[in-house]
Every structure is written in C-alpha cells, then in structure tokens.
C-alpha positions as CSV (number, residue, x, y, z in Angstrom):
1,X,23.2,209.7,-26.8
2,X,24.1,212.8,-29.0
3,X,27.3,211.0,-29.4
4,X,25.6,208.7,-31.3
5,X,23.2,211.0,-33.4
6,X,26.5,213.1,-34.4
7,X,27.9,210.0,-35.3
8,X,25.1,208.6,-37.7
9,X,24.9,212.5,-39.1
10,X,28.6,212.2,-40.0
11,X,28.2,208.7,-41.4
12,X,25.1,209.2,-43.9
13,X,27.2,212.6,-45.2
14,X,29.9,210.8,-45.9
15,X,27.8,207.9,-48.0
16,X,25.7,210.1,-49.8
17,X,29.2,212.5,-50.4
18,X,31.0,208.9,-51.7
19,X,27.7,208.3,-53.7
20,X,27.5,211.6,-55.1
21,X,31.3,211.7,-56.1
22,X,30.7,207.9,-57.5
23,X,28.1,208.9,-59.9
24,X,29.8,212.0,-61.3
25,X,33.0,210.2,-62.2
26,X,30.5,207.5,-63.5
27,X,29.1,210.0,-65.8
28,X,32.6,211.2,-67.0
29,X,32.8,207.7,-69.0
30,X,29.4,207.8,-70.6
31,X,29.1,208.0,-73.9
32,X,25.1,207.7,-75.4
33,X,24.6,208.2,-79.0
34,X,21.0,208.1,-79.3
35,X,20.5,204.7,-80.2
36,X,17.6,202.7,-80.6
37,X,16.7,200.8,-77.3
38,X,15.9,197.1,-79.0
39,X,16.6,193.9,-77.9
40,X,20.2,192.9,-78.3
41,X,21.3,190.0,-80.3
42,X,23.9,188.9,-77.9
43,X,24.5,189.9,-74.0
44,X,27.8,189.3,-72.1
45,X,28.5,189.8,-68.5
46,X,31.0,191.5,-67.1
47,X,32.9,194.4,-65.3
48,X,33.7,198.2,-67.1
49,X,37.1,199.6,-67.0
50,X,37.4,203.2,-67.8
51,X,39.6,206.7,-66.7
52,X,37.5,207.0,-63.5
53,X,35.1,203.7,-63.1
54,X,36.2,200.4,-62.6
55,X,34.2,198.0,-60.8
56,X,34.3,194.2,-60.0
57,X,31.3,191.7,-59.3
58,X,29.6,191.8,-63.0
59,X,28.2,195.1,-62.5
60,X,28.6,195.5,-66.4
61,X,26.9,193.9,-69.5
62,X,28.1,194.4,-73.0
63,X,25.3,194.0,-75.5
64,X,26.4,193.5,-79.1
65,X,23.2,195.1,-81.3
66,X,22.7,195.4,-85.0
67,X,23.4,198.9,-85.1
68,X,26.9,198.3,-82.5
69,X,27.5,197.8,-78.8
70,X,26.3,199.3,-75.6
71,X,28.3,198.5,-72.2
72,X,26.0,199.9,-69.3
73,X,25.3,198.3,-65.5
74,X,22.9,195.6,-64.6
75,X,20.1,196.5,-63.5
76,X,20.5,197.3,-60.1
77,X,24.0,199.5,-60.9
78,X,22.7,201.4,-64.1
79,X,23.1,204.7,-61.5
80,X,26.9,203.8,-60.8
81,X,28.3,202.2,-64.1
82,X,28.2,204.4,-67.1
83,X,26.4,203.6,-70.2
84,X,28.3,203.7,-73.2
85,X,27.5,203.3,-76.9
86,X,29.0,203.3,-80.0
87,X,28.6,202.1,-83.7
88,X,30.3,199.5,-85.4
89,X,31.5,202.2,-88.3
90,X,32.7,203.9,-84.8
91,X,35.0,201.7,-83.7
92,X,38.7,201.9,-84.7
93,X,39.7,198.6,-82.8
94,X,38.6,196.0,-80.6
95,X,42.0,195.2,-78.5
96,X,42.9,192.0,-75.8
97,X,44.1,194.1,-72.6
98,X,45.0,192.6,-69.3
99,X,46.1,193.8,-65.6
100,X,48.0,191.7,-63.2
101,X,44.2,189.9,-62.3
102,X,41.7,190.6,-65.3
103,X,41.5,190.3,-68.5
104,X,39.2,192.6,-71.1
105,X,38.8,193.8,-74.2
106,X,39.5,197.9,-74.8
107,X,37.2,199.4,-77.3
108,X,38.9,201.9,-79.0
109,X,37.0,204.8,-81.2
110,X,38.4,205.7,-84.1
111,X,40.5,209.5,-84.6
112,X,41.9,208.6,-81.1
113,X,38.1,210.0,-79.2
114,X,38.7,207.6,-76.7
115,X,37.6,204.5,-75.8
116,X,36.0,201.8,-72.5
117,X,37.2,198.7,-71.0
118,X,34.9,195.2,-70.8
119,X,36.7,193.4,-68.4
120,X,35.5,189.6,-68.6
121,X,36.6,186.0,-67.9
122,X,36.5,185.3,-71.8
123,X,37.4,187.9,-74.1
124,X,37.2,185.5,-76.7
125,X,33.1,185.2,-76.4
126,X,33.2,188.9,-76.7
127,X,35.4,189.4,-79.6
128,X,33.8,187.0,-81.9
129,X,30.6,189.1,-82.6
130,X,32.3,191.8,-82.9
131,X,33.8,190.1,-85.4
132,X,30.8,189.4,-87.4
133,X,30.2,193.3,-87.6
134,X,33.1,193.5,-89.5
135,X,35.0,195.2,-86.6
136,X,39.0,195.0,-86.3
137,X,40.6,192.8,-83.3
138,X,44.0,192.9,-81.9
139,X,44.3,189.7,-80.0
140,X,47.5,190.1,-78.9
141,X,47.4,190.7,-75.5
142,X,48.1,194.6,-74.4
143,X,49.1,194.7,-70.2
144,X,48.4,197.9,-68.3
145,X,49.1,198.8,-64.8
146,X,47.1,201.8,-65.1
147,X,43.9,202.5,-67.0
148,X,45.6,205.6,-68.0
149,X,47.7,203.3,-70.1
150,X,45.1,202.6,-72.7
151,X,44.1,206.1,-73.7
C-alpha cells in the first residue's frame, strides 16, 4: 500500500514538474504588445511553431485584426501555447516554411527581432489577408529540419 502512495507522489511531481517546465518555455515565445482585445476580422486554426513550443492538434489560432495578427491557444490551451502579437508595420515578411510533415507560414519581424511559426493545412488562407494589410509574402517554400533554422 505505501508502494502505491510513493508511486502516485512520484507521478503527480513529475506532471506538475512537465507542466511547470511546459509553461515557462511557453512564455519564452510570447510576445504581447498591448493591443486592443476586439473582435478579429478573420480566425484561422492551426498549430504554433516556435524556439521552444511546438504543438500539434490545432491548439493555435491566428487571428488577422485591423491593427495586425495575434497567434495564441484555443481556449482550453491559452496556459500552454504562447500568445503572440505584432503589427502589420511590424512585420518584415510573411514566409511559406515546411518540415518533412507540416507546412506553415513564419512570421518574421522586421530588424531581425525574431519571429513565430503558424503551422496549418493551408498556408494559402492565411497569407492572403495578410496580404490585404499590405504585408510582404515569400511564397516560395523555405524547409527546415529544425526550428532553429528559421531564426
């Protein structure tokens, strides 16, 4: 019997360690400029790929705003998936990436700041209002084995 209670102990350390660990290398890849929380004018779903964060299962939505974009979890992940902002006049580039399995679209910040992944099934439905907001694309298609590779 105290077998058992050890092993529980052990196992809800090591989730709430894995947890804890999980959120801090979440917050590493947020980026929040203080922007106004209104309704977005178009929503995709998706995944976020960034130095320390990449998850799979549409955990991710990007929302394109009039102000510029925010990629931040779903409701239920908004604790594990940064939130990440950035306006249009922001943004150096809006690039086509792609690993052995996904494709995405890299956001990149202009001076070189850095940047976040989008990863979706159609990078072309995410691309074309950004588009609109008068932001460059680079469709042709950058591959990277490590997220590394895009910074």
């Amino acid at each position: 019997m105290l077998g058992v209670i050890i092993l529980i102990v052990v196992v809800a350390v090591l989730a709430i360690a894995g947890l804890a660990f999980w959120i801090r290398r979440a917050a590493a890849c947020a980026r929040e400029i203080g922007a106004p929380a209104d309704a977005p004018e178009r929503v995709l779903n998706g995944d976020v790929l960034c130095r320390s964060v990449i998850t799979s299962g549409s955990f991710a939505r990007l929302e394109v705003h009039d102000w510029g974009v925010r990629l931040r979890g779903i409701a239920i992940t908004r604790w594990i998936v940064p939130t990440w902002e950035a306006r249009y006049e922001e943004l150096a580039v809006a690039e086509v990436v792609a690993s052995r399995t996904r494709l995405g679209l890299w956001l990149r910040l202009k001076g070189g700041a850095g940047g976040i992944g989008f990863l979706t099934n159609n990078s072309e439905e995410a691309i074309r209002p950004l588009e609109r907001h008068g932001v460059q694309v680079d469709r042709s298609v950058t591959r990277f084995r490590q997220v590394t590779d895009l910074y």
